[in-house]
KEKOLPA-981788 format. One record per residue (C-alpha): x, y, z; residue in three letters; residue number from 1; chain. Coordinates in Angstrom, 1 decimal. Example, Ala and Ser with C-alpha at 12.3 -4.5 7.8 and 13.67 -1.06 7.14 Angstrom:
REM KEKOLPA-981788
[[12.3; -4.5; 7.8]; 'Ala'; 1; 'A'] [[13.7; -1.1; 7.1]; 'Ser'; 2; 'A'] 
REM end
This chain:
REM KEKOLPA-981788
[[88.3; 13.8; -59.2]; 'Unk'; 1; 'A'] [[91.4; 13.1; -57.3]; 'Unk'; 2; 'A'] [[91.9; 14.4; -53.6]; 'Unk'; 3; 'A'] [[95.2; 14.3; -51.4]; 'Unk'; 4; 'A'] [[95.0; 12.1; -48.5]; 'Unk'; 5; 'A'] [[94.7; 14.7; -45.7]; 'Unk'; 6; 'A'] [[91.5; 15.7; -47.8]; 'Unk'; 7; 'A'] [[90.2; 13.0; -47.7]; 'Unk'; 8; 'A'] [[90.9; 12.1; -43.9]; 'Unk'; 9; 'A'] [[89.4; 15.6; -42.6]; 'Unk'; 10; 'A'] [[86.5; 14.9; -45.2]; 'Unk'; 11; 'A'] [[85.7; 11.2; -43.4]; 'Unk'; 12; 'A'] [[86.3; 13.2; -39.6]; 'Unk'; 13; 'A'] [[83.6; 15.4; -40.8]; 'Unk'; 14; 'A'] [[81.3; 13.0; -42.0]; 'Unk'; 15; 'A'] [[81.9; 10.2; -39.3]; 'Unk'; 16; 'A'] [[81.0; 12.6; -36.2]; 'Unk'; 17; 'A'] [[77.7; 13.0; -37.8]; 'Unk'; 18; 'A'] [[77.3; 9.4; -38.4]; 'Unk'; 19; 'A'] [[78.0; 8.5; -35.1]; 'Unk'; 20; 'A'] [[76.1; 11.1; -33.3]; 'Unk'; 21; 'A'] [[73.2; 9.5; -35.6]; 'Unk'; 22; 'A'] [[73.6; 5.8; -35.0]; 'Unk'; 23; 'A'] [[74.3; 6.4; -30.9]; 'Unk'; 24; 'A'] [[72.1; 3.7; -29.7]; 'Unk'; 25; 'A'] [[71.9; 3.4; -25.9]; 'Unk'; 26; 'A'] [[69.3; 0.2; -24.1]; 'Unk'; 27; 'A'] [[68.6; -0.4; -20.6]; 'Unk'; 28; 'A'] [[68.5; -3.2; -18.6]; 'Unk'; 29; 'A'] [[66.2; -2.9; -15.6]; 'Unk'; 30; 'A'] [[66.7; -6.1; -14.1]; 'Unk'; 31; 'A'] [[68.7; -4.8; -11.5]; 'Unk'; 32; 'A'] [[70.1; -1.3; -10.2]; 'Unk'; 33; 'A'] [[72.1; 0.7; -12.7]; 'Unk'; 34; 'A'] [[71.3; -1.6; -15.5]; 'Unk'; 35; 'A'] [[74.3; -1.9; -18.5]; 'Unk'; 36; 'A'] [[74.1; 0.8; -21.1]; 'Unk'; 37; 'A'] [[75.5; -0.2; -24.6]; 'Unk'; 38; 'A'] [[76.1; 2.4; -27.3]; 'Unk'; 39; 'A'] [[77.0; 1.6; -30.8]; 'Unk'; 40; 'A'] [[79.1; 3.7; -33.5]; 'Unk'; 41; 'A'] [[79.4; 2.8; -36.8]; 'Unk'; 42; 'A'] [[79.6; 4.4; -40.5]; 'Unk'; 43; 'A'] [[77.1; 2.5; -41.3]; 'Unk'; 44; 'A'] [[75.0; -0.7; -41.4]; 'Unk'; 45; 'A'] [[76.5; -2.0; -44.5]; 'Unk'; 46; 'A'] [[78.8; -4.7; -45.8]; 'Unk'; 47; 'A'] [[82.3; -4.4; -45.0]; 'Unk'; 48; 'A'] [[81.7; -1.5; -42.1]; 'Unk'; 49; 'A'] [[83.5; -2.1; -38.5]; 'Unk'; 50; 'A'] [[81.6; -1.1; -35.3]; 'Unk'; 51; 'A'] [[82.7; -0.3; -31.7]; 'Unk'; 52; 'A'] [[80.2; -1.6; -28.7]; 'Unk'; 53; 'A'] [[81.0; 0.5; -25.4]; 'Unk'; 54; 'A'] [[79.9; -0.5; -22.5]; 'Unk'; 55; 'A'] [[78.8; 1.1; -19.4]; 'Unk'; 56; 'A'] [[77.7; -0.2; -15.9]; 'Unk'; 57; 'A'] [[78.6; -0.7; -11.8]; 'Unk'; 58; 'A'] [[81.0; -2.6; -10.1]; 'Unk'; 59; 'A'] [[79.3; -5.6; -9.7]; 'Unk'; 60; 'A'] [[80.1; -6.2; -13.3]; 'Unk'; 61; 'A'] [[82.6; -9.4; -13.6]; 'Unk'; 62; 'A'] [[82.1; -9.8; -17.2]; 'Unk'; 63; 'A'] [[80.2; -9.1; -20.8]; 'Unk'; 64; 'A'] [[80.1; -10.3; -24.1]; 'Unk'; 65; 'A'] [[78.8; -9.0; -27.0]; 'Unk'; 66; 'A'] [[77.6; -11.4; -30.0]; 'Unk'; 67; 'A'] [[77.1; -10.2; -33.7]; 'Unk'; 68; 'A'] [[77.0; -12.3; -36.9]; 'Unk'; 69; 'A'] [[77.9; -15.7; -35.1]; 'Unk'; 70; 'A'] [[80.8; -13.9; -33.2]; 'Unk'; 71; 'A'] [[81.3; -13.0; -29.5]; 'Unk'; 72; 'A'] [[83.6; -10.9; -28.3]; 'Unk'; 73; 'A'] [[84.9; -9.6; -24.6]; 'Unk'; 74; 'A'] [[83.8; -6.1; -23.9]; 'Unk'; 75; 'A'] [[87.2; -5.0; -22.5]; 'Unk'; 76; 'A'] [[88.1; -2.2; -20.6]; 'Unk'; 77; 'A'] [[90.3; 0.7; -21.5]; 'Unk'; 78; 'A'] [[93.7; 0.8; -20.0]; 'Unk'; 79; 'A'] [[92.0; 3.5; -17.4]; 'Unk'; 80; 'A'] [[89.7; 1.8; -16.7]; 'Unk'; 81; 'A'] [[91.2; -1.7; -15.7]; 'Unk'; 82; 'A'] [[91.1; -2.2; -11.6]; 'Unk'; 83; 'A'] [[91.4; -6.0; -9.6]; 'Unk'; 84; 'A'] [[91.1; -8.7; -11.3]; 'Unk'; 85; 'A'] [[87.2; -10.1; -11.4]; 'Unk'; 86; 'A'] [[86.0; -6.3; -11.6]; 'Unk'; 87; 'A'] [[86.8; -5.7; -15.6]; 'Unk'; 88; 'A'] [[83.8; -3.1; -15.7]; 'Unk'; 89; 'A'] [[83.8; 0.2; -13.8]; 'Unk'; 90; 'A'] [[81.0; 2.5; -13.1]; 'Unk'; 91; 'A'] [[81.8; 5.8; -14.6]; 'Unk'; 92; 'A'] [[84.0; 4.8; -17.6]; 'Unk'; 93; 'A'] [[83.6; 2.7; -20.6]; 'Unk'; 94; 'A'] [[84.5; -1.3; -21.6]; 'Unk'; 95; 'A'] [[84.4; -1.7; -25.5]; 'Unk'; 96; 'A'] [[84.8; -4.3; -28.4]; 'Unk'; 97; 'A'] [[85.2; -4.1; -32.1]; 'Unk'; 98; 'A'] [[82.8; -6.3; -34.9]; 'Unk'; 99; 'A'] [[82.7; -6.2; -38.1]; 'Unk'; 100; 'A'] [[79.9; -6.5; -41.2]; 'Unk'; 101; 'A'] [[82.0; -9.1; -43.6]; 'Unk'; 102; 'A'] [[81.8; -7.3; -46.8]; 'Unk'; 103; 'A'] [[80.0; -10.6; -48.2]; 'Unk'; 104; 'A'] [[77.0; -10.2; -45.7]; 'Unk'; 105; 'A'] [[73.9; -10.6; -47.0]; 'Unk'; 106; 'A'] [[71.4; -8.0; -46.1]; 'Unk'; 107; 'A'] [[68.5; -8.4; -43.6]; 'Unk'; 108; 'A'] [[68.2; -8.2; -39.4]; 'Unk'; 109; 'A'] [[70.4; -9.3; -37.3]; 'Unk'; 110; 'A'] [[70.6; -9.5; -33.7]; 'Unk'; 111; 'A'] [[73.0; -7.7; -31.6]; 'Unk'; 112; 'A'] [[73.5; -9.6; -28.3]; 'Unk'; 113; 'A'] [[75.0; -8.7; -24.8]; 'Unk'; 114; 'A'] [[75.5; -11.1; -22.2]; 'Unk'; 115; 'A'] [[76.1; -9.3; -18.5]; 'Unk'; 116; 'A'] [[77.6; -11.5; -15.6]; 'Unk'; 117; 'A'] [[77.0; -10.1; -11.9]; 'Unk'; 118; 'A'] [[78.6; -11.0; -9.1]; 'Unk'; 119; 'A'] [[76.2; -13.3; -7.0]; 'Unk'; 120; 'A'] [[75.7; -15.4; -10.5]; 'Unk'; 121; 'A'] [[73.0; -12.6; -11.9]; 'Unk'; 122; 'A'] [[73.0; -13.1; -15.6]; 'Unk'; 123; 'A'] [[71.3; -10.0; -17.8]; 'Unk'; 124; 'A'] [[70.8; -9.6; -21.7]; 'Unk'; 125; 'A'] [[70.2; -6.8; -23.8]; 'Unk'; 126; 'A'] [[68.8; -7.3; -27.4]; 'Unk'; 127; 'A'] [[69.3; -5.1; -30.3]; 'Unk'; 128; 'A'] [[67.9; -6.0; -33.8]; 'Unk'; 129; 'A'] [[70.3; -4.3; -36.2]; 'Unk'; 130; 'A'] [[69.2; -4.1; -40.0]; 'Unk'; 131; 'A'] [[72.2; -4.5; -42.5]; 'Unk'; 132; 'A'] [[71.4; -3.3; -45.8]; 'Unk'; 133; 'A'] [[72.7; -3.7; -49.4]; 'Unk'; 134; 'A'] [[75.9; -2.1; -50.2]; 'Unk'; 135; 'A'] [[76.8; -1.5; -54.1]; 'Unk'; 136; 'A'] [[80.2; -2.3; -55.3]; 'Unk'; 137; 'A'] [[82.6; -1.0; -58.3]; 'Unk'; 138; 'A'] [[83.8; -3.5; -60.3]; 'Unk'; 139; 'A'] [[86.9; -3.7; -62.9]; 'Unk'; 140; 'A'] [[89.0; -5.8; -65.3]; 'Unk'; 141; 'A'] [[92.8; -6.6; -64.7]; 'Unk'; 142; 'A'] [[95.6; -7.6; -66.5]; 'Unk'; 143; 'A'] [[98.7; -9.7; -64.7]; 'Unk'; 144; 'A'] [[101.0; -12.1; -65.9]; 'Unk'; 145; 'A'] [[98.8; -15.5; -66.0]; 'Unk'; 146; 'A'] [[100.9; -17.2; -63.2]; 'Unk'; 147; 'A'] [[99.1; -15.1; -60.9]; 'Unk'; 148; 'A'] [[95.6; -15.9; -62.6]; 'Unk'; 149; 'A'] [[96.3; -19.4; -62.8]; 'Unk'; 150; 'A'] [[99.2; -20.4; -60.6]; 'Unk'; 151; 'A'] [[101.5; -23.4; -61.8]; 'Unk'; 152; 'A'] [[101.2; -26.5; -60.1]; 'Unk'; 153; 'A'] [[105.0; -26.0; -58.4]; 'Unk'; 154; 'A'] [[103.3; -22.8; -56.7]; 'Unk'; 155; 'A'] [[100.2; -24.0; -55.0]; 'Unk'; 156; 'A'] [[101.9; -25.8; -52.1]; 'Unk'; 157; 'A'] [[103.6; -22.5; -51.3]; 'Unk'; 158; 'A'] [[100.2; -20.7; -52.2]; 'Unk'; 159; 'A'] [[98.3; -22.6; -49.6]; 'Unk'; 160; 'A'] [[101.2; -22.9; -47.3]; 'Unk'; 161; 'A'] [[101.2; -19.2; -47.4]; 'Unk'; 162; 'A'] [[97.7; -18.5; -46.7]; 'Unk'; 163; 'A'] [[97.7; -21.0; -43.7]; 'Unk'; 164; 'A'] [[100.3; -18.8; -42.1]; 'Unk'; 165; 'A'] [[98.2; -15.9; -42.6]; 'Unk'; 166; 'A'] [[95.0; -17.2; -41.4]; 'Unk'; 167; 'A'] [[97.0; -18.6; -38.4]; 'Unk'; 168; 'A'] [[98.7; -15.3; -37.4]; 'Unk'; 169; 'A'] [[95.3; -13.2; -37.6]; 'Unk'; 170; 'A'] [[93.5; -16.0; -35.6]; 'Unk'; 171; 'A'] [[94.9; -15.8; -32.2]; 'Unk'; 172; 'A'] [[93.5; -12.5; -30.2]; 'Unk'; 173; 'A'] [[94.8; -10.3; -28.4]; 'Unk'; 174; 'A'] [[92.4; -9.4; -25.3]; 'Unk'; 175; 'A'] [[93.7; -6.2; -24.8]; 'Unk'; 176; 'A'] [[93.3; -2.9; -26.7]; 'Unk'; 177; 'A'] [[96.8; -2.2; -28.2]; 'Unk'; 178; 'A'] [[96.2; 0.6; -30.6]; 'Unk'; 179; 'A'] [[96.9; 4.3; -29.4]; 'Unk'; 180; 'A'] [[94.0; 6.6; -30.2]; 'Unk'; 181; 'A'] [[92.2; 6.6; -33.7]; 'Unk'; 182; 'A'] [[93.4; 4.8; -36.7]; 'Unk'; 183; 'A'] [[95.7; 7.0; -39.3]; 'Unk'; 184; 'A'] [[96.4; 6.2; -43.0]; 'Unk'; 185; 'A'] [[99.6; 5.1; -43.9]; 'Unk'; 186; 'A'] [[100.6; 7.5; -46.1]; 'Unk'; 187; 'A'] [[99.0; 10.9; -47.6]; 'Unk'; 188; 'A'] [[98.7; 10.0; -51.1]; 'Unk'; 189; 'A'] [[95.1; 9.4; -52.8]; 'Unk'; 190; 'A'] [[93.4; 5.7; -53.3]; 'Unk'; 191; 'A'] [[91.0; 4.3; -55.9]; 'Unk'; 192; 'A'] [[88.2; 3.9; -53.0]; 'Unk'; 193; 'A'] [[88.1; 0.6; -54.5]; 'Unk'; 194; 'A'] [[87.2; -1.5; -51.2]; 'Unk'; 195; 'A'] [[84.9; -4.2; -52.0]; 'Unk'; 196; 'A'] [[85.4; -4.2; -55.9]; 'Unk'; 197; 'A'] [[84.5; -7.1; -58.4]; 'Unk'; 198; 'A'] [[87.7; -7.8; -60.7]; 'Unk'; 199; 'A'] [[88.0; -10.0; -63.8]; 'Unk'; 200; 'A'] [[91.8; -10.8; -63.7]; 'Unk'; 201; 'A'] [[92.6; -11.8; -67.9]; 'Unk'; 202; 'A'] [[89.0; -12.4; -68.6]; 'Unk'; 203; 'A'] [[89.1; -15.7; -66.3]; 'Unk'; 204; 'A'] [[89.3; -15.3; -62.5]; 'Unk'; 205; 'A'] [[86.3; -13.1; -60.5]; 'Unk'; 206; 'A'] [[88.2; -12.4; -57.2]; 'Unk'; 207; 'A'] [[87.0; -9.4; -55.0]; 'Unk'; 208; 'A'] [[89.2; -7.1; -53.2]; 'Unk'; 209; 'A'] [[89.0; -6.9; -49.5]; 'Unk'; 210; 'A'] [[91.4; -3.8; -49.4]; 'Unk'; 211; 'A'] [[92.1; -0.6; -50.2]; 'Unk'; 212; 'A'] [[94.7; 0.8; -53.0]; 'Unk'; 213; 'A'] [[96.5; 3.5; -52.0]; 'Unk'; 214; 'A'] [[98.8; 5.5; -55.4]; 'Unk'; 215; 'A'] [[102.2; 5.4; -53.1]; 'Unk'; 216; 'A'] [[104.6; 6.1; -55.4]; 'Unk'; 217; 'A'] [[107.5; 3.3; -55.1]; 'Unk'; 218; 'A'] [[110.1; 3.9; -52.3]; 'Unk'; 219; 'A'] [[107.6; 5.9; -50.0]; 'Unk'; 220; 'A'] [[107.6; 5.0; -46.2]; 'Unk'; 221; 'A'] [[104.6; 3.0; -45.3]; 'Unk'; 222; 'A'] [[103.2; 3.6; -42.1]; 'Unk'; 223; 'A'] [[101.5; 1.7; -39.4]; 'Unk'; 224; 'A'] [[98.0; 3.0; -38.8]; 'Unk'; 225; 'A'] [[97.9; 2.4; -35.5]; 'Unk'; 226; 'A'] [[100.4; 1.0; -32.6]; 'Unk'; 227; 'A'] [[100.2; -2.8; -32.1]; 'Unk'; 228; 'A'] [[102.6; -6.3; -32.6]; 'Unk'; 229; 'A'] [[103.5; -7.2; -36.0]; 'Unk'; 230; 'A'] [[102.7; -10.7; -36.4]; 'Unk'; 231; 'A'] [[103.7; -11.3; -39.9]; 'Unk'; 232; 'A'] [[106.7; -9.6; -41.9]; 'Unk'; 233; 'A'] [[106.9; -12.2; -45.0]; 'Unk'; 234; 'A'] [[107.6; -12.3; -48.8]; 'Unk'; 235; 'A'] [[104.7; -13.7; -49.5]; 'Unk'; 236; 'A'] [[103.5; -15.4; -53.5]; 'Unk'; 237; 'A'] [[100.2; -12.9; -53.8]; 'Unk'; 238; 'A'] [[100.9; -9.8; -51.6]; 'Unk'; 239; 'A'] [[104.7; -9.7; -52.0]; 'Unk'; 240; 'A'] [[106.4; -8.2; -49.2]; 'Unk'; 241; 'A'] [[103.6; -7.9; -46.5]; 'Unk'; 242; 'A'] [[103.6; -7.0; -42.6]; 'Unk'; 243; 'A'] [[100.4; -7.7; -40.7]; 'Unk'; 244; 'A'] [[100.0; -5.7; -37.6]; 'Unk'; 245; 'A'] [[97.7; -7.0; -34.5]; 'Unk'; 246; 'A'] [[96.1; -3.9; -32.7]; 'Unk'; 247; 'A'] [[94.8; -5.9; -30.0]; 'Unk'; 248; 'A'] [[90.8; -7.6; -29.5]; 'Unk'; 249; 'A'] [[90.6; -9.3; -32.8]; 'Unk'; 250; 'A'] [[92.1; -6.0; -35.2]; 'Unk'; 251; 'A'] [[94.6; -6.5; -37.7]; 'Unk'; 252; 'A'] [[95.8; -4.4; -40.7]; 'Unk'; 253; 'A'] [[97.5; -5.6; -43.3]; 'Unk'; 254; 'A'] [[100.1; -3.7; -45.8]; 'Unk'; 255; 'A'] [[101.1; -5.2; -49.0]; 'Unk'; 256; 'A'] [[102.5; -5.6; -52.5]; 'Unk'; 257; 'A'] [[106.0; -3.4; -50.3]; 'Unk'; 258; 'A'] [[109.5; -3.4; -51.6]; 'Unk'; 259; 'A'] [[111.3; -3.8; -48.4]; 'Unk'; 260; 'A'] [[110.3; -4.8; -44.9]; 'Unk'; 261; 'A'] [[111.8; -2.6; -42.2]; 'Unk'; 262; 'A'] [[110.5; -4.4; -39.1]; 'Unk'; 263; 'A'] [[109.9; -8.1; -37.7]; 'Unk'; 264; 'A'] [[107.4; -10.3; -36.3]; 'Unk'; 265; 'A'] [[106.9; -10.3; -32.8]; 'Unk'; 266; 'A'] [[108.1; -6.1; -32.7]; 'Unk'; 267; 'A'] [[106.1; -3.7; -31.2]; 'Unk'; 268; 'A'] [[105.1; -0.6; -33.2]; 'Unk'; 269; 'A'] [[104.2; 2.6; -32.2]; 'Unk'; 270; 'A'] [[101.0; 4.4; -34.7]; 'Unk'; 271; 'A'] [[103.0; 6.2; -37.4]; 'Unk'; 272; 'A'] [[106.1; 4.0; -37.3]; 'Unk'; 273; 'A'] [[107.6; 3.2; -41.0]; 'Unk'; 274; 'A'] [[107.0; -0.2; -41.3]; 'Unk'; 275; 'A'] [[108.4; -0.3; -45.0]; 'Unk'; 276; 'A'] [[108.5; 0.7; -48.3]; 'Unk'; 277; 'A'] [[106.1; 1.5; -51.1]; 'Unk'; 278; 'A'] [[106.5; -1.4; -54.0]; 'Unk'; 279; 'A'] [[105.2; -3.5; -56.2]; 'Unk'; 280; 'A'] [[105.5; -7.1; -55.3]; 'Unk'; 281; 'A'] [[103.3; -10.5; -55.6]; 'Unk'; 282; 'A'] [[100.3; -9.9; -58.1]; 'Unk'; 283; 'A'] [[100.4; -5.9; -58.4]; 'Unk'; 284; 'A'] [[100.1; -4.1; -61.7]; 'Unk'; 285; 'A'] [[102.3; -1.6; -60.5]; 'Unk'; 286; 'A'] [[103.7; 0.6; -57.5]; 'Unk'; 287; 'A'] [[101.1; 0.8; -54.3]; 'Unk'; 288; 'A'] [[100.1; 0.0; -51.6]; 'Unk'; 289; 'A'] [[97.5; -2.7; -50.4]; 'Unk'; 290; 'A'] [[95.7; -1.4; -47.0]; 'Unk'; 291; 'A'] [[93.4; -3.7; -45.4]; 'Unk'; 292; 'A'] [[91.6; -4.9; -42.2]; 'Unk'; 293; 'A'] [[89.9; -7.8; -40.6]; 'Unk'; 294; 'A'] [[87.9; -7.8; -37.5]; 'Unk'; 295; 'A'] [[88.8; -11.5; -36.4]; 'Unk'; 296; 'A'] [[87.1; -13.2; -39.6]; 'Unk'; 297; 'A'] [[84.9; -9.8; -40.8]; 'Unk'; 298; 'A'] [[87.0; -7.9; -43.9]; 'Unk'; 299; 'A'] [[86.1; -4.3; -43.7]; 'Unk'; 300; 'A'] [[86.7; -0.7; -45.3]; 'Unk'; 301; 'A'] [[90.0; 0.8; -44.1]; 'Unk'; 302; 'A'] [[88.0; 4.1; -44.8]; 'Unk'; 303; 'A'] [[85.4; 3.2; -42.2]; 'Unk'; 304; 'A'] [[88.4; 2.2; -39.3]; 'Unk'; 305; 'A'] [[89.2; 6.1; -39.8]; 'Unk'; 306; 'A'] [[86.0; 7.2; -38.2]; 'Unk'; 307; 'A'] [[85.9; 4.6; -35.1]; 'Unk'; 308; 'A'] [[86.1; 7.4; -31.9]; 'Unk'; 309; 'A'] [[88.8; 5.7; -30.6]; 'Unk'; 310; 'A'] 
REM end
């Protein structure tokens, strides 16, 4: 059954203020007065699903980390909560950091880490044991044109080239929170849900798709979910015409496969700005539009980003 995009928006809402009111986990350091409390949301425990860590505690907070899956992260403080430097955490309102479940992550336990620095060299932790568990894919069969299954030798400098840039551009983060509220979808037209799915491209090539398909139809504005820097507006051999947008502490969404680039790198965007048009560039099988995020190196659901209470 297909279902319009604002459906399908007020349909997550709905089902991600459960979900969070379910997975609020709070812990309680009592190592020293008004210990840190750290509350999770999250969709889920699954591969591919984001989470937000918020952070509460005094002033004699310098610093905190959180570590997830091999990756630490600053807990950071909203911009009303900021004060002098050396006092990044304020009693009474809330530091936060984003992770992500890579959508290859094996299932099992995992431990969820924070590190709390006080002043006079005080050094607290707070364990979590998280349990990830196994998250079922679709899967399909493709047809392109076979130099996109098996690019010519000519094309695999630019190939690699190409993907260097890309890796380089998302791997320098931002330690401030640029985004402005909650994430949006680009545009209002239904997508295949197909995050995460298994593809055999001409009966050779198993690749897996770290994105979301949305059914623009071709010439449609494209908008930027949320307010951030672009950091890559390139023709690219795979994606075709593709702007990647840093939203600040290791987020970056990615729009692809466009037939015209209205904006540059190094501009800011405001959430909501047209950052180009609806195409069908690079390896695409027709008009839409590639949506997709990382959380520095963690690929997750753009449907999951939609329910972070930002």
């Amino acid at each position: 059954m297909r279902r319009g995009r604002p459906a399908v928006e007020a349909a997550a809402a709905a089902i991600g203020l459960v979900a969070f009111a379910a997975a609020l986990v709070a812990a309680q350091a009592g190592t020293a007065p008004a210990g840190p409390v750290i509350r999770l949301a999250y969709r889920s425990l699954q591969p591919g699903e984001p989470l937000l860590v918020f952070f509460e505690s005094d002033r004699s907070v310098r610093s905190a980390t959180v570590t997830f899956l091999g990756r630490t992260a600053d807990l950071r403080p909203t911009r009303s909560s900021r004060t002098a430097p050396g006092h990044p955490v304020v009693a009474g309102n809330r530091a936060f950091a984003f992770l992500g479940i890579d959508v290859q992550t094996k299932p099992g336990s995992h431990a969820l880490t924070v590190k709390v620095h006080r002043a006079g060299g005080l050094v607290e932790t707070v364990r979590k044991d998280l349990l990830v568990v196994a998250r079922e894919f679709p899967s399909t069969r493709l047809r392109f044109k076979p130099e996109y299954v098996t690019p010519p030798a000519s094309l695999q400098a630019r190939i690699k080239r190409e993907a260097e840039l890309v890796a380089l551009a998302t791997s320098v983060v931002t330690p401030e929170w640029l985004g402005d509220g909650p994430f949006a979808v680009p545009s209002d037209a239904p997508s295949w849900s197909n995050f995460g799915q298994r593809r055999l491209n001409n009966n050779v090539l198993q690749s897996l798709h770290a994105g979301l398909d949305i059914r623009v139809p071709y010439g449609e504005p494209i908008r930027a979910s949320n307010a951030g820097r672009v950091v890559m507006a390139s023709d690219l051999y795979m994606s075709g015409k593709t702007v990647i947008i840093d939203h600040g502490l290791g987020v970056f969404s990615t729009y692809g496969h466009m037939s015209k680039l209205l904006v540059r790198r190094g501009e800011s965007v405001t959430k909501g700005r047209t950052v180009g048009l609806c195409g069908s560039t690079g390896r695409s099988t027709g008009p839409h539009l590639h949506w997709s995020f990382k959380i520095f190196d963690a690929r997750v659901d753009p449907e999951a980003m939609l329910r972070l209470p930002l």
